[in-house]
C-alpha positions as CSV (number, residue, x, y, z in Angstrom):
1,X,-12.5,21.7,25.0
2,X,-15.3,22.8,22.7
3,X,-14.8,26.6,21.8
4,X,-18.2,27.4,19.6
5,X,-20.1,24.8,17.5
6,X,-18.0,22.6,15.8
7,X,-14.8,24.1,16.8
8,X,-13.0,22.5,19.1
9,X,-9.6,22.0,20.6
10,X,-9.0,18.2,21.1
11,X,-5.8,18.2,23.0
12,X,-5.7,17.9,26.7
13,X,-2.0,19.9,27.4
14,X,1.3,20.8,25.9
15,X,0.0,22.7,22.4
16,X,-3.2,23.3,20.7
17,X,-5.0,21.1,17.6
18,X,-7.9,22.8,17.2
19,X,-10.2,21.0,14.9
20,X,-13.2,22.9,12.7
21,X,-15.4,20.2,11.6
22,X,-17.1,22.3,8.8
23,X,-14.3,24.2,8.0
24,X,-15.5,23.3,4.0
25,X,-19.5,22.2,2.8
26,X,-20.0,19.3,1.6
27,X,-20.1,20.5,-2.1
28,X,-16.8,22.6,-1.7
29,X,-15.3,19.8,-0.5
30,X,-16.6,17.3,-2.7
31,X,-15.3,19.8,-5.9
32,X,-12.0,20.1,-4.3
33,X,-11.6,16.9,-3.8
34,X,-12.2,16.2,-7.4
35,X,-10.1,18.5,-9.1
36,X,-7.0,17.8,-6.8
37,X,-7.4,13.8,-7.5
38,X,-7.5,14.8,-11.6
39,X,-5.2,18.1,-11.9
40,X,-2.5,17.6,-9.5
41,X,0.8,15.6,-10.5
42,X,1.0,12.7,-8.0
43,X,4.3,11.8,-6.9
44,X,5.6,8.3,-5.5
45,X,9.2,8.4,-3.2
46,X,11.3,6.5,-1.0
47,X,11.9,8.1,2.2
48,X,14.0,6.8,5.1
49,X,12.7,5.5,8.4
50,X,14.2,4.3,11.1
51,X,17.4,3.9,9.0
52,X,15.9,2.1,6.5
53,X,14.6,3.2,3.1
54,X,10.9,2.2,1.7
55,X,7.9,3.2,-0.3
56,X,6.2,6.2,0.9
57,X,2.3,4.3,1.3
58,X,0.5,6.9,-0.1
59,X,1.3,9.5,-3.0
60,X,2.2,13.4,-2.7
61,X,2.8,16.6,-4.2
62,X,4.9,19.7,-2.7
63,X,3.7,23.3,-4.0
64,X,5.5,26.3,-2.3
65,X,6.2,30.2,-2.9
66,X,9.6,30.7,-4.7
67,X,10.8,27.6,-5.2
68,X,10.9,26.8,-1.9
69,X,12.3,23.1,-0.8
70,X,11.1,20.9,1.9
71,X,12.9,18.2,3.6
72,X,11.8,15.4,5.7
73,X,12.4,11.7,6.2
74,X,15.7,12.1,4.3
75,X,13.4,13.5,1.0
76,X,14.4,17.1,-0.6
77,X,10.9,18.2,-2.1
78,X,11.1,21.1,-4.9
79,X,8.3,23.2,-5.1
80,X,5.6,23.2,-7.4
81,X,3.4,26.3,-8.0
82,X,0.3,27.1,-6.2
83,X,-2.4,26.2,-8.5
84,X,-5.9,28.7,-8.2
85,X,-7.0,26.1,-6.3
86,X,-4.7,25.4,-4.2
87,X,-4.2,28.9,-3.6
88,X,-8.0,29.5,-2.6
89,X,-7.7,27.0,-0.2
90,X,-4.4,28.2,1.2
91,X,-6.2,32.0,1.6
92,X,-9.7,30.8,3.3
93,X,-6.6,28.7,6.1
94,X,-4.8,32.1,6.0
95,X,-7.9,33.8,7.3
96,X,-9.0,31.3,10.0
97,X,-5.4,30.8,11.6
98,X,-3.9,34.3,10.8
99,X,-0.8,32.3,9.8
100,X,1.1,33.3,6.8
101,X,1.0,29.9,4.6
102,X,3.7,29.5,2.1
103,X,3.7,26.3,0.8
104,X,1.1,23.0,1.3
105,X,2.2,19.4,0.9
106,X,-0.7,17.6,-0.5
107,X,-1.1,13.6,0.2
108,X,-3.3,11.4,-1.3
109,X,-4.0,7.8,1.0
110,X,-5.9,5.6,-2.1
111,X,-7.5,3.4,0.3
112,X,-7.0,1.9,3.9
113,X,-3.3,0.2,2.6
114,X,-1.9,3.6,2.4
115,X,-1.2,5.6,5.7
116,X,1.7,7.9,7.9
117,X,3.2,6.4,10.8
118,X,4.0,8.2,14.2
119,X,5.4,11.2,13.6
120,X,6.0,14.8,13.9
121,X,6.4,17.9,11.8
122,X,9.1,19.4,14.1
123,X,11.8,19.7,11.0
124,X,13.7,23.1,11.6
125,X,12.5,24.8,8.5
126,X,8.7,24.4,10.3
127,X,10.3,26.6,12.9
128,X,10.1,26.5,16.3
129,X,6.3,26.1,17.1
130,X,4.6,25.7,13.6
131,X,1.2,26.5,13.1
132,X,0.2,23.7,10.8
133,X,-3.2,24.1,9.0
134,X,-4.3,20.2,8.2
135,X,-7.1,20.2,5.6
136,X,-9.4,16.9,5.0
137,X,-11.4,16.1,1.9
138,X,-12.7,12.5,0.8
139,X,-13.0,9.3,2.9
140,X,-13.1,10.0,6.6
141,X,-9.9,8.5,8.3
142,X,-8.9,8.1,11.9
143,X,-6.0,10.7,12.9
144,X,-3.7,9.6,16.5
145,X,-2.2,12.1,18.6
146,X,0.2,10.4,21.2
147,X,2.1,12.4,24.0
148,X,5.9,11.8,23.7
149,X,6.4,12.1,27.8
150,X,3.1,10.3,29.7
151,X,1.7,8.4,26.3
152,X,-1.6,10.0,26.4
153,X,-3.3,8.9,23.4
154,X,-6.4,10.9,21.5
155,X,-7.8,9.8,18.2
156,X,-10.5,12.0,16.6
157,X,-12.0,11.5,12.7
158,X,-11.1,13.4,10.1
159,X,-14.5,13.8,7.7
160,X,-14.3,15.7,4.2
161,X,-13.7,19.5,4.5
162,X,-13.0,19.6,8.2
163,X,-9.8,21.4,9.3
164,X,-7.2,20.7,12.2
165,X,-4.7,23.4,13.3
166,X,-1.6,21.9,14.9
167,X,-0.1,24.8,16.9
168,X,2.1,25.8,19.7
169,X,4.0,22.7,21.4
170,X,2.2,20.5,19.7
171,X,5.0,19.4,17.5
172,X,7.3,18.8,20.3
173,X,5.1,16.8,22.7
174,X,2.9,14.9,20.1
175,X,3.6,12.6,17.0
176,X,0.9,11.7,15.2
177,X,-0.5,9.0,12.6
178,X,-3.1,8.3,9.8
179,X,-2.9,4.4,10.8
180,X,-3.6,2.0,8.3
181,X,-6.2,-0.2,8.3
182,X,-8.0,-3.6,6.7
183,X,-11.9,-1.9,6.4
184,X,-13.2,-0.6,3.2
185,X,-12.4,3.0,2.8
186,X,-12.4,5.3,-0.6
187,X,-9.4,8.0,-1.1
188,X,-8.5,10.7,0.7
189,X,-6.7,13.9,0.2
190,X,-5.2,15.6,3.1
191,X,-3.6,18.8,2.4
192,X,-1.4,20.5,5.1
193,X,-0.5,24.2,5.0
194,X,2.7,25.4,6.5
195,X,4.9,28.6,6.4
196,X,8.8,27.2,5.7
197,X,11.2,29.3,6.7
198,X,14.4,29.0,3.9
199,X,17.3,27.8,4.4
């Protein structure tokens, strides 16, 4: 459902990802994207899935208000500090969603090896229906939304500086995925703002 030029809400029921293609120019995003790849202090970790523990495919760094920890796929994350950049970016979600951000977990997918599988962000200290502020910068690549019920299936790009804002139900009756795939495709930094509630 389109809701103004280049705004619109690409699920069909059950929760709301409302995507802003030009959320970020192309020379904001292209500076972001820059000084995150350079400044910020990529991480590598196992996590567990399915029972089994692996190689995260892609690298990561947590930053959060008071030291606040994150959880998920059997990794504790402690918090690094906003940096001024971060932090910009965090206000300019703030002000779209009206969603009080406290912390962003920043992921950086090198090429087309490195990806997320089906998943969703429905861990407890999200709270009950997250709004989740998903920010893009670098290579384009294909995000999946699946229904968990009927299997609907909707796939939209993700292009440098556009921004998708998971809310509602949508953690509950969608997982999602940044597939992997074999084409050529540069490095991508996807930063996704959450408010954690503590433990």
């Amino acid at each position: 459902m389109t809701l103004f030029p280049g705004v619109q809400d690409v699920l069909p029921h059950d929760g709301r990802a409302v995507l802003h293609e030009l959320f970020l120019g192309p020379d904001e995003s292209e500076a972001a994207f820059r000084w995150l790849s350079v400044n910020l202090p990529w991480e590598s970790h196992d996590i567990v899935v399915y029972g089994r523990k692996q190689r995260e495919p892609r690298l990561s760094t947590w930053h959060a208000d008071d030291g606040l920890s994150y959880t998920y796929s059997g990794l504790r994350r402690t918090a690094l500090p906003f940096a001024p950049v971060l932090d910009d970016l965090r206000q300019r979600c703030v002000a779209v969603t009206g969603s009080p951000f406290n912390s962003v977990l920043v992921n950086l997918y090198r090429d087309g090896s490195d990806g997320v599988g089906w998943h969703a962000d429905d861990e407890p200290s999200n709270g009950r229906e997250p709004v989740i502020a998903s920010l893009s910068l670098g290579a384009t690549r294909r995000f999946d939304l699946r229904h968990r019920r009927d299997g609907t299936r909707v796939s939209v790009d993700l292009a440098a500086g556009s921004l998708l804002v998971m809310s509602g139900l949508s953690q509950h009756c969608w997982v999602h995925q940044i597939a992997k795939t074999r084409r050529p495709v540069g490095p991508r930094i996807n930063l996704t703002f959450r408010r954690v509630i503590a433990a």
